[in-house]
Residue, then its C-alpha position, 0 to 999 in steps of 0.5 A: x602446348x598440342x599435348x595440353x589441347x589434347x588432354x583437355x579435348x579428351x577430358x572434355x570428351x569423356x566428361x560429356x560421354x559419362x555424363x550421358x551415360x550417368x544421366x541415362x543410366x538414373x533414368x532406366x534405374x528410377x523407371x525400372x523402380x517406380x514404373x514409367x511416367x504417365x503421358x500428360x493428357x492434353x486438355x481440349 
């Protein structure tokens, strides 16, 4: 039963880790190609 627990933290864990990455790693990828987004600009 502690075995079980473990596996699944650290599945948990590492799923939490690689999603980060492959979301960061989407975003460095797609500024890199089309540039960084503009600021918004407040109206006022």
């Amino acid at each position: 039963m502690e075995e079980d627990f473990r596996r699944r933290l650290i599945q948990g864990a590492l799923n939490l880790a690689l999603g980060l990455l492959a979301t960061w790693l989407a975003t460095y990828i797609t500024n890199k190609i089309l540039g960084e987004p503009e600021e918004p600009k407040l109206i006022g």
